[in-house]
C-alpha positions as CSV (number, residue, x, y, z in Angstrom):
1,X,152.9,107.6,196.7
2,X,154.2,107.4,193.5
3,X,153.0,104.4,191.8
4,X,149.5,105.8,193.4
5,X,147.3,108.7,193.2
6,X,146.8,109.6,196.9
7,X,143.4,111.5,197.7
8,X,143.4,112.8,201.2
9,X,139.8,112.6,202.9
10,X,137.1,115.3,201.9
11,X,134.7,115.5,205.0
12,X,131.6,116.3,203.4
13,X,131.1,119.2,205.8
14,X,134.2,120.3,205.2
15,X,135.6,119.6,202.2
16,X,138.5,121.6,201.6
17,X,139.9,121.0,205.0
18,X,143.1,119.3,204.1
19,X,143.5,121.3,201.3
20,X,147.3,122.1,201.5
21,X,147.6,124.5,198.0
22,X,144.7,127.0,199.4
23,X,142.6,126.4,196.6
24,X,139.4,126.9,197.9
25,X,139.5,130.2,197.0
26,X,139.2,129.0,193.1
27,X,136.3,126.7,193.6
28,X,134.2,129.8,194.8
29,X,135.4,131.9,191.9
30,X,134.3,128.5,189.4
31,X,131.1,128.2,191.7
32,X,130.0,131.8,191.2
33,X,130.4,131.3,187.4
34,X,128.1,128.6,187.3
35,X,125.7,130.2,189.6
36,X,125.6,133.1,187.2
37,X,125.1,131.2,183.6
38,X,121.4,130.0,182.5
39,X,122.7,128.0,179.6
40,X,124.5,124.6,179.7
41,X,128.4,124.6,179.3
42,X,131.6,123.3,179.4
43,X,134.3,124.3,181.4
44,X,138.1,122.7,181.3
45,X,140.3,123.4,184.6
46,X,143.9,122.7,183.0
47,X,146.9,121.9,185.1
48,X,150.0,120.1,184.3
49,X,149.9,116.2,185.8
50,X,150.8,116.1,189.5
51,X,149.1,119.5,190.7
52,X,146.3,118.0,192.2
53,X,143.9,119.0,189.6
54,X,141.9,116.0,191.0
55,X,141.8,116.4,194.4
56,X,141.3,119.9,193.8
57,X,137.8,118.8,191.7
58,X,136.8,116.2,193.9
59,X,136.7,118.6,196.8
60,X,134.9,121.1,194.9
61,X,132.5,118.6,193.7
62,X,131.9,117.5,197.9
63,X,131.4,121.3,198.3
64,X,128.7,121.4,195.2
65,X,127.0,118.8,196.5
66,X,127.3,120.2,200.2
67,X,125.9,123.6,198.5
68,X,122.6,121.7,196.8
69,X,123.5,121.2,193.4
70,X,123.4,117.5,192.0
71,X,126.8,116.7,191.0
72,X,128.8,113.3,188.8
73,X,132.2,111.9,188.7
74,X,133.8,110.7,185.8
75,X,136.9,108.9,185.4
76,X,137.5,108.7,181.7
77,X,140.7,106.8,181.9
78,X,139.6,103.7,184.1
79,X,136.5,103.7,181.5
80,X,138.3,104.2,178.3
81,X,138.3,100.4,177.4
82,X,134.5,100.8,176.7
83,X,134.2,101.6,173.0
84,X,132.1,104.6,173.4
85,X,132.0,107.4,176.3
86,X,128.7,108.2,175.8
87,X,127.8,105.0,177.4
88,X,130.4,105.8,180.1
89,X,128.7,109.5,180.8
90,X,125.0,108.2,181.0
91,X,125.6,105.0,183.3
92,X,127.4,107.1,185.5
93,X,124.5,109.9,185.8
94,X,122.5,107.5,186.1
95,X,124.5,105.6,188.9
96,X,125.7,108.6,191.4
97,X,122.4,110.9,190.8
98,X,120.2,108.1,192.1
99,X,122.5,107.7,195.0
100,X,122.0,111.2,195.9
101,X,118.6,111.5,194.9
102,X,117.1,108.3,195.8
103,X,113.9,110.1,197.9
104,X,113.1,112.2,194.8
105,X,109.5,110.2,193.8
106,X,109.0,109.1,189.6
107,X,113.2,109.0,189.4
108,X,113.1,105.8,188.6
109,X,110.4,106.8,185.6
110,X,112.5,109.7,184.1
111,X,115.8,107.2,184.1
112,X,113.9,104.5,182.4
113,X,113.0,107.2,179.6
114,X,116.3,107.7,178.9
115,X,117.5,104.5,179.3
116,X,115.6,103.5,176.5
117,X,116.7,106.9,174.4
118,X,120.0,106.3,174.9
119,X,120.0,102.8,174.3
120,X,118.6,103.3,170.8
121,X,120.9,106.0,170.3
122,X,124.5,103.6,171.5
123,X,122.9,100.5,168.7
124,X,122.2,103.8,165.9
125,X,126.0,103.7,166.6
126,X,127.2,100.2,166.3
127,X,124.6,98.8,164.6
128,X,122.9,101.3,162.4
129,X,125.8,102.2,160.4
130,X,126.9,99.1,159.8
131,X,123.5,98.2,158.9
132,X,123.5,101.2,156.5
133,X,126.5,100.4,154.5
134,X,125.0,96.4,153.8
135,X,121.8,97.5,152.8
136,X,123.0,100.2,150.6
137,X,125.1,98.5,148.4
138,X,121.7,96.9,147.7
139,X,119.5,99.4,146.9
140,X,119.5,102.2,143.4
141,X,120.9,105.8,144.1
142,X,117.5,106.8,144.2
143,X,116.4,104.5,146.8
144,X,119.4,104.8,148.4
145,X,119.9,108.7,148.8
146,X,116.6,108.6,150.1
147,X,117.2,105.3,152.5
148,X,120.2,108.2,154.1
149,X,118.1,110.9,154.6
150,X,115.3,109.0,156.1
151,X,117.9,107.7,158.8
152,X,119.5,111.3,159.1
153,X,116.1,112.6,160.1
154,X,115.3,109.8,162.4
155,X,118.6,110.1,164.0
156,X,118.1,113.7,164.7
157,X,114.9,113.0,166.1
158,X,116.3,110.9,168.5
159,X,118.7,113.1,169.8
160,X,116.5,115.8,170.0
161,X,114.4,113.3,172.7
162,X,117.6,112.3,174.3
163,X,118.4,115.9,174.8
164,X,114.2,116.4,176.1
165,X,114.6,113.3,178.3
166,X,117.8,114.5,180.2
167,X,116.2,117.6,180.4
168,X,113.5,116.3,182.4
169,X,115.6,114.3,184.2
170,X,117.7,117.1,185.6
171,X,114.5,118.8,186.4
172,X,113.6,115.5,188.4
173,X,116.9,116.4,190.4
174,X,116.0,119.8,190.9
175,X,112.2,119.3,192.1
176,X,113.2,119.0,195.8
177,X,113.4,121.7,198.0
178,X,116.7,123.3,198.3
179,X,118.5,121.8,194.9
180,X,120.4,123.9,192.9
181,X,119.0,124.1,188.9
182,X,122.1,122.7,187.9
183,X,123.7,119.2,186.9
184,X,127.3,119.1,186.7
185,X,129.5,116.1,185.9
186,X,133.0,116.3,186.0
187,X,135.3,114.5,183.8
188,X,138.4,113.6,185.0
189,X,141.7,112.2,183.6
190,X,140.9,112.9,179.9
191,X,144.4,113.6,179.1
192,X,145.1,110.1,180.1
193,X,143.1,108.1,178.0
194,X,143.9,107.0,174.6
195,X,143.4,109.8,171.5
196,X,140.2,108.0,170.1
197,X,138.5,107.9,173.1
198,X,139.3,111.3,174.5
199,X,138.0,112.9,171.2
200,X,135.0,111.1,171.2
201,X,133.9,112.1,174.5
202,X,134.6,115.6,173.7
203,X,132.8,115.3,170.1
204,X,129.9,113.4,172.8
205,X,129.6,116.2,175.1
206,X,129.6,119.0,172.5
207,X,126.4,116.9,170.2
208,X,124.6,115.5,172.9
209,X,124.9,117.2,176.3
210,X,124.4,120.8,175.3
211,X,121.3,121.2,177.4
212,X,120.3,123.9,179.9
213,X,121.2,123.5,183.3
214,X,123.9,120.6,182.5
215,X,127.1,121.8,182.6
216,X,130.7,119.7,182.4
217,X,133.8,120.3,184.1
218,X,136.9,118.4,182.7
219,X,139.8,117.9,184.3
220,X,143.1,118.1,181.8
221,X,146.3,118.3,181.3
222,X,146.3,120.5,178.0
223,X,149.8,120.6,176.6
224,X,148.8,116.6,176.6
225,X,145.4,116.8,175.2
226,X,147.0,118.5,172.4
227,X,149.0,115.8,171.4
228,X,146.4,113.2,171.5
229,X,144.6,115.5,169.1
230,X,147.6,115.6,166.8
231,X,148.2,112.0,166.7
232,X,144.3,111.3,166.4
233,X,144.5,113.7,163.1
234,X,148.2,112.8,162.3
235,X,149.4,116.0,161.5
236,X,151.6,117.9,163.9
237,X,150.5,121.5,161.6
238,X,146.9,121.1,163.4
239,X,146.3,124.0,165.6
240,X,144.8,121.7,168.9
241,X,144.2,124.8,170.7
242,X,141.6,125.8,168.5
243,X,140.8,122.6,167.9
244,X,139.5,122.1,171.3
245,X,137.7,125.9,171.4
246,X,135.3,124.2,169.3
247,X,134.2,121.9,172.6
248,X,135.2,124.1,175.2
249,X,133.4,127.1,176.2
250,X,135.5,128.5,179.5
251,X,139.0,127.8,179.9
252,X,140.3,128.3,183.2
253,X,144.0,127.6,184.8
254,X,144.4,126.7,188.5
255,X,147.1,129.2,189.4
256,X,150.7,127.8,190.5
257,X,150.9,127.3,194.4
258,X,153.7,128.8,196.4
259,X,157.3,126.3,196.3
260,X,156.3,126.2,200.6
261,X,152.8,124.9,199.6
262,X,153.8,122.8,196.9
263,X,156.5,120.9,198.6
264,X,153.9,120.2,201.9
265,X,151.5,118.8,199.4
266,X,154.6,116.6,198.1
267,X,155.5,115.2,201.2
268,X,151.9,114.4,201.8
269,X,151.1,113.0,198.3
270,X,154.2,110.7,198.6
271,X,153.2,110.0,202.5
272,X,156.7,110.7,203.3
273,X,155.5,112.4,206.6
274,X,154.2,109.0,207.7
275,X,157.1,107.0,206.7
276,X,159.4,109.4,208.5
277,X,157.5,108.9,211.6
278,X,157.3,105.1,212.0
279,X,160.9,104.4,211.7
280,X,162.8,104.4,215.0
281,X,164.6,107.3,216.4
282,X,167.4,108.6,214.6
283,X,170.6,106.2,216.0
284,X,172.8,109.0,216.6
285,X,171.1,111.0,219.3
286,X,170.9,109.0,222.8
287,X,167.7,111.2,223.5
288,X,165.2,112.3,220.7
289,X,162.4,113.7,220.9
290,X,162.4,115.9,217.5
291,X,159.5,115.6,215.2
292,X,160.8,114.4,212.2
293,X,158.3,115.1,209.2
294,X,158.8,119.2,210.4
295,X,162.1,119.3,210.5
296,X,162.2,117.1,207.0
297,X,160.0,119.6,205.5
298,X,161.6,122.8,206.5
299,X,165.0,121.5,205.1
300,X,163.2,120.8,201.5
301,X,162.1,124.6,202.0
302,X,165.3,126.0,202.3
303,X,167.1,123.8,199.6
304,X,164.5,125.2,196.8
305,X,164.0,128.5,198.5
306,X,167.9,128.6,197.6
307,X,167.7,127.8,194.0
308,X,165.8,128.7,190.7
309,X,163.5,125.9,189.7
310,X,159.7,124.8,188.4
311,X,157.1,123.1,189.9
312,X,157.8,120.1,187.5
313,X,161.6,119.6,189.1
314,X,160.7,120.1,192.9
315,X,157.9,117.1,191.3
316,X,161.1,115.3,190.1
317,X,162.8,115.7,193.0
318,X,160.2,114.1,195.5
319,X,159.5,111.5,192.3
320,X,163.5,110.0,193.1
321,X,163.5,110.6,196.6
322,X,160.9,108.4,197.1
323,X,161.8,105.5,195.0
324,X,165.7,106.0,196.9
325,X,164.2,105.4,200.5
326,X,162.0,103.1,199.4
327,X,164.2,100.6,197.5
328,X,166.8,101.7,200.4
329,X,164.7,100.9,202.9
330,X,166.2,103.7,205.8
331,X,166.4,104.1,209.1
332,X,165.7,108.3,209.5
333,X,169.8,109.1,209.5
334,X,169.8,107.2,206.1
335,X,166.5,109.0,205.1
336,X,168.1,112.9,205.6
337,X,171.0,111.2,203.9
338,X,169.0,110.1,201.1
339,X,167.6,114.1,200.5
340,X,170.9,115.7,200.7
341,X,172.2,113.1,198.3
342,X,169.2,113.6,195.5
343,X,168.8,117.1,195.8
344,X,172.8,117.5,195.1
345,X,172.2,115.0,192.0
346,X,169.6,116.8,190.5
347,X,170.7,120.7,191.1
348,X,174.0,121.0,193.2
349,X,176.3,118.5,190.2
350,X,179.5,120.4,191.5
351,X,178.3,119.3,195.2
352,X,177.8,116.1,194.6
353,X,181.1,114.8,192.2
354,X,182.8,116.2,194.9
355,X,181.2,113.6,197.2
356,X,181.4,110.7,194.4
357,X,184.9,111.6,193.3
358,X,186.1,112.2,196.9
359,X,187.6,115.5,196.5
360,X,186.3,117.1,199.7
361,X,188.2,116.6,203.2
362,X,185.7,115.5,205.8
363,X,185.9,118.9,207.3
364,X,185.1,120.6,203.6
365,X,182.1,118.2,203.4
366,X,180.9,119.2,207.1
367,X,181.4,123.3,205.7
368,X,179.4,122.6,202.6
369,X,176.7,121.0,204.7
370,X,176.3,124.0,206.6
371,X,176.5,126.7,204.1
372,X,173.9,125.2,202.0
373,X,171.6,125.7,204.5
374,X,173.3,129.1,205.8
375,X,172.1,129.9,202.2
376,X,168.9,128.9,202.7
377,X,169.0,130.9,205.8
378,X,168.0,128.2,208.3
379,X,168.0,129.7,211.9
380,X,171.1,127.3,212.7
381,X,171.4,128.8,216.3
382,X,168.2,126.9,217.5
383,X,167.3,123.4,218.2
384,X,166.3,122.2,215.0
385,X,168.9,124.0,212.8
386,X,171.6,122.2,215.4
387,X,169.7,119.0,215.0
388,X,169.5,119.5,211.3
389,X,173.9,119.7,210.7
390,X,173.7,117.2,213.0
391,X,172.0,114.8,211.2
392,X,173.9,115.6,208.0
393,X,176.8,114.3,210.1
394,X,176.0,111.2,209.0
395,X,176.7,112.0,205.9
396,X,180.2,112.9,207.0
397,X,180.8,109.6,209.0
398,X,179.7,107.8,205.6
399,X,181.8,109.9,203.3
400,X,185.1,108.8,205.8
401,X,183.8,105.3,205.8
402,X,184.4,105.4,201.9
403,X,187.6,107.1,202.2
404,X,189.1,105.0,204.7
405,X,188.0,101.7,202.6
406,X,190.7,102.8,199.8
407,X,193.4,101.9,202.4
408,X,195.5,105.0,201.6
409,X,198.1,105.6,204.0
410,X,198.1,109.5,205.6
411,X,195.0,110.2,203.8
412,X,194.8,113.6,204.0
413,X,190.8,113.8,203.1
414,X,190.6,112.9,207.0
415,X,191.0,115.8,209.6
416,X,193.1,115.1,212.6
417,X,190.3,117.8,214.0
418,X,187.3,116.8,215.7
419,X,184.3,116.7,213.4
420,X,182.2,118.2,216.4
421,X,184.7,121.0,216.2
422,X,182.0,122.7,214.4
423,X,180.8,125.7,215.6
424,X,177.1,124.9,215.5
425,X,177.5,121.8,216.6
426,X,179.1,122.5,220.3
427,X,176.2,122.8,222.2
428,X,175.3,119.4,221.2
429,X,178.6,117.7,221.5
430,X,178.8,119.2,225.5
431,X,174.7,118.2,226.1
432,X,176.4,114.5,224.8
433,X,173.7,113.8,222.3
434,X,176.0,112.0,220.0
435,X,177.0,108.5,220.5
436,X,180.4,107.8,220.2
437,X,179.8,103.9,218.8
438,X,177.5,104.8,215.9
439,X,178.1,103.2,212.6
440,X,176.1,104.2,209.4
441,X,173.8,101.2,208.1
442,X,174.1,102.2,204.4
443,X,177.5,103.3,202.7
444,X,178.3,105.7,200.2
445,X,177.8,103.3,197.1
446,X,175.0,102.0,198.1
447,X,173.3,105.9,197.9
448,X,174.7,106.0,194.5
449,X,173.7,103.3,192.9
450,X,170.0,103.9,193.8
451,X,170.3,107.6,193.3
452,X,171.9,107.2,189.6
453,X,168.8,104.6,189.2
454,X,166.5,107.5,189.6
455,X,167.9,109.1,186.2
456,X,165.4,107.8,183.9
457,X,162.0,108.8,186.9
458,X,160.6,111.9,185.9
């Protein structure tokens, strides 16, 4: 949903088994590479927000581990409150490789070794500097500049052990049989978190985690990591894209899906499928046995299919939809109501002030219906292409209901003609699927107000 991020399962012998943008594919590509590299590294996999750059890593992590190799999940965002992410990163390794390791014998020993490295290295941090500055303003610059460089070289030295201690501890990971020589923790959500902290954990991983066999994966949003760099430097001149060469070894972009794979993995991130298919039959068939979330989808198909758009707006689109059914609260007439509505806002304006401004006849209303989806080249001849105009007739009944509230006397926005007249929409009328007492639940205003809402959602 929206206000959510929706993770569908990841069997563990499966992973990518409800993987709806076929991005498998990449996660062997990314495997191979790490398979191939004896050194440590880090590796960002950039994708705008809302691509599913983290189900995408959190199957490919199930497969890793699946495949032998020790693996670690980050979120960076839910842990930004913590002052510094190196804490974050070793509690974590510590937490999820002892779950996955917990038969390994002396584990316990080599995480106690660097519990104790990394705990003097954290109060070097927050206590030593402070220390520092109080005791130099005490001592001569003699004593001083050498009072520095003694705790320069003893702050090396316990990085350097840090750096031997995780070593070992990785090689703890890897001394059962079949475990791959590789530790890789993935840090997620980065771009989220707030500039001070997002730098710090990269300025971490570069100083401290450059050892063999460890390698990071972050998760980002670039075109947003960039601005956190300029606001953490205040200067918009600062080049972030070199900037962040200086942390980041291999940059690689998960490739755009299709608009068809995008818009399934829409319907099932806003779990617009399920809502569709526990609400009641549609009220203005007396038989219905259609499935819903199908038909739904292959409309959504054929609206972008007929347009020029990105990613980010079919995104939008899905973003307002769902907040309009939602705050609606529809039946599945209202619901189809509800898309045609929305998608006309957002890319067919002409469309839809004709609809708001009641400039169409009924019968011009019914005609646009259909050729839109003509347009889209929706097999109207069969079943659900019948079924699909037919819904949209609700639209139609609405759009009189608004008319006929005006109280203007020989209207002539409202056909004397049949509005089953239509030519796709005989075989229905003679199988009398359409009941004659049906009244639409919502009305026309009521669509857009809640539509008009939406404006400000992106």
């Amino acid at each position: 949903m929206i206000f959510s991020s929706h993770i569908p399962d990841i069997p563990s012998d499966n992973p990518f088994v409800n993987d709806l943008l076929d991005r498998e594919q990449y996660a062997d590509v990314l495997t191979s590479l790490i398979d191939t590299s004896k050194k440590g590294f880090t590796m960002s996999i950039n994708a705008t927000w809302g691509y599913g750059k983290t189900t995408f890593i959190r199957m490919w992590e199930a497969k890793l581990r699946a495949q032998g190799y020790s693996t670690v999940y980050v979120n960076a965002w839910e842990k930004d409150y913590i002052q510094d992410p190196f804490a974050v990163v070793m509690s974590t390794i510590w937490e999820q490789t002892q779950k996955q390791n917990e038969h390994i014998k002396n584990i316990n020993e080599a995480i106690k070794g660097l519990a104790d490295i990394t705990s003097k290295i954290i109060a070097y941090k927050y206590i030593g500097e402070a220390a520092l500055d109080s005791i130099k303003k005490g001592l001569s610059n003699e004593m001083s500049c050498s009072f520095v460089l003694d705790d320069y070289i003893e702050h090396i030295k316990k990085i350097e052990e840090f750096k031997k201690q995780l070593s070992e501890y990785v090689k703890q990971l890897q001394a059962e049989e079949g475990k791959k020589e590789k530790l890789i923790v993935f840090v997620d959500e980065l771009d989220r978190c707030r500039p001070t902290y997002a730098i710090e954990m990269l300025e971490r991983i570069k100083h401290l985690f450059t050892i063999e066999n460890v390698i990071f994966v972050l998760s980002v949003d670039q075109s947003v990591l960039h601005e956190s760099i300029k606001g953490f430097y205040g200067s918009s001149s600062i080049s972030a894209e070199n900037y962040l060469r200086r942390f980041i070894d291999v940059e690689y972009c998960l490739p755009d899906p299709s608009i068809e794979k995008f818009i399934e993995f829409q319907v099932k991130y806003h779990e617009l499928d399920k809502y569709i298919s526990k609400h009641t039959p549609h009220p203005f068939f007396t038989h219905d046995n259609t499935d819903y979330s199908v038909l739904f989808k292959d409309i959504v198909d054929i609206f972008f299919n007929a347009i020029s758009c990105s990613l980010r707006d079919i995104e939008k689109y899905f973003n307002r939809l769902e907040c309009v059914i939602r705050t609606l609260k529809v039946d599945r007439g209202a619901f189809f109501v509800s898309v045609f509505l929305t998608y006309t806002y957002m890319f067919k304006k002409d469309i839809y002030h004709n609809i708001t401004e009641f400039k169409y006849t009924d019968a011009e209303l019914l005609h646009t219906i259909e050729d839109l989806l003509i347009i889209g080249k929706i097999p109207l001849n069969t079943d659900n292409g019948q079924l699909a105009i037919g819904i949209m007739m609700e639209l139609v009944l609405i759009y009189r209901t608004a008319i006929e509230l005006q109280h203007i006397e020989n209207d002539n926005r409202i056909t004397e003609l049949s509005l089953f007249e239509s030519n796709h929409l005989i075989n229905l009328k003679s199988a009398n699927v359409f009941r004659n007492d049906y009244k639409p639940r919502v009305q026309l205003n009521q669509y857009i107000n809640k539509i008009e809402l939406t404006e400000a959602i992106q």
